[in-house]
N, C-alpha and C positions, 0 to 999 in steps of 0.2 A: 648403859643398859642395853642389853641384845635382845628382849624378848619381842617378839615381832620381826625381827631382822631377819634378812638371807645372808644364811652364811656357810662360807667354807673353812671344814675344822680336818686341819690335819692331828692324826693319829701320832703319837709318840712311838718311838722305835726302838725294843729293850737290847735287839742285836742286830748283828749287820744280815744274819742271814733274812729277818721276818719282812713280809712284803709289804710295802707303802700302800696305806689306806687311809680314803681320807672321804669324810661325808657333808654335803651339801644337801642345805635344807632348811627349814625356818625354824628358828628357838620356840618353842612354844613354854616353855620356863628354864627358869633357872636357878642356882642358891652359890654360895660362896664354895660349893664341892663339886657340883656338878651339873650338866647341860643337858636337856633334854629337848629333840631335836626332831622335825617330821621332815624325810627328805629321800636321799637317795647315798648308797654308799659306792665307793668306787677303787678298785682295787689293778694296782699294777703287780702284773706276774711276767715275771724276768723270760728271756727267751720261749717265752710261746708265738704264735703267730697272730692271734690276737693279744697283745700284752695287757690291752685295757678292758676293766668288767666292769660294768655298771648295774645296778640292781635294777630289774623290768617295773617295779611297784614300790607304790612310796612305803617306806616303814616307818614308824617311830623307835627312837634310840635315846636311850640315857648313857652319857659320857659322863665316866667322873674325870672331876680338873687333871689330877695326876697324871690320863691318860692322852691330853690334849697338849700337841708340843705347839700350834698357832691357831689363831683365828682368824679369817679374812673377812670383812662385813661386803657383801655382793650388793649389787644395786636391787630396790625394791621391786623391779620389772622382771626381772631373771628369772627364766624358765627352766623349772624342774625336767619339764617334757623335753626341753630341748637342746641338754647338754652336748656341749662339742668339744671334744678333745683334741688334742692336736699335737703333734711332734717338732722339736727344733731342736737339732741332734738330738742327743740323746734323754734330752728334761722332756715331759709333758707336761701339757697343761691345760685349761679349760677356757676358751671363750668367752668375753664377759664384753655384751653392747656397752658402749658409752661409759666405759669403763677399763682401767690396765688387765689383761689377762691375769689369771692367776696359776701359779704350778702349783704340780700336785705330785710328781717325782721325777726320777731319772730310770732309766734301760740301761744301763751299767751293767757289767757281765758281774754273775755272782755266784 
C-alpha cells in the first residue's frame, strides 16, 4: 500500500521523441487504476541549457496506472522543498539522504 508514502513515479514514454517526466510527492489515494499524488513534477528538456524544470508549487495530480512505467518508494523524511538533481554523464537523477539516489532520465541527443 503507497498511501501515505514519498514517492517517485516516472511517466511512461509513447515515443522516442516525448520528454521524460517524472513526479515526486506523497500518495494521498489510490485504486487499482490510478494514483493520486500531492508533489512536485519534473521535466527534462533535451539540449536546453537548463535541461531540468521543476514545478515552483506543490500541485495535486491523478495518474492513471496505464500511464506510470515505475514507482520508487522515497524515504519518509524527503524534502519536497529541497529537491537536488544531479548529472553523471549523461542520466539524471535526484538526491535521496539515507537512501540510493534515484534517476529520473538521460540528455541523449534527440
Amino acid at each position: 500500500m503507497l498511501k501515505g508514502k514519498n514517492v517517485r513515479v516516472r511517466l511512461r514514454r509513447n515515443f522516442e521523441e516525448q520528454k521524460p517526466w517524472v513526479f515526486v510527492g506523497k500518495v494521498d489515494q489510490m485504486s487499482e487504476n490510478w494514483l493520486a499524488l500531492t508533489g512536485k513534477g519534473i521535466l527534462i528538456i533535451r539540449g536546453k541549457t537548463r535541461p531540468v524544470e521543476i514545478d515552483d508549487e506543490l500541485r495535486q495530480m491523478v495518474i492513471p496506472r496505464d500511464n506510470i512505467a515505475n514507482v520508487r518508494v522515497l524515504p519518509d523524511d524527503f524534502g519536497l522543498d529541497e529537491i537536488e538533481v544531479f548529472h553523471e554523464g549523461i542520466r539524471v537523477g535526484i538526491g535521496v539522504k539515507g537512501a540510493p539516489n534515484t534517476w529520473i532520465g538521460e540528455l541523449g541527443e534527440s
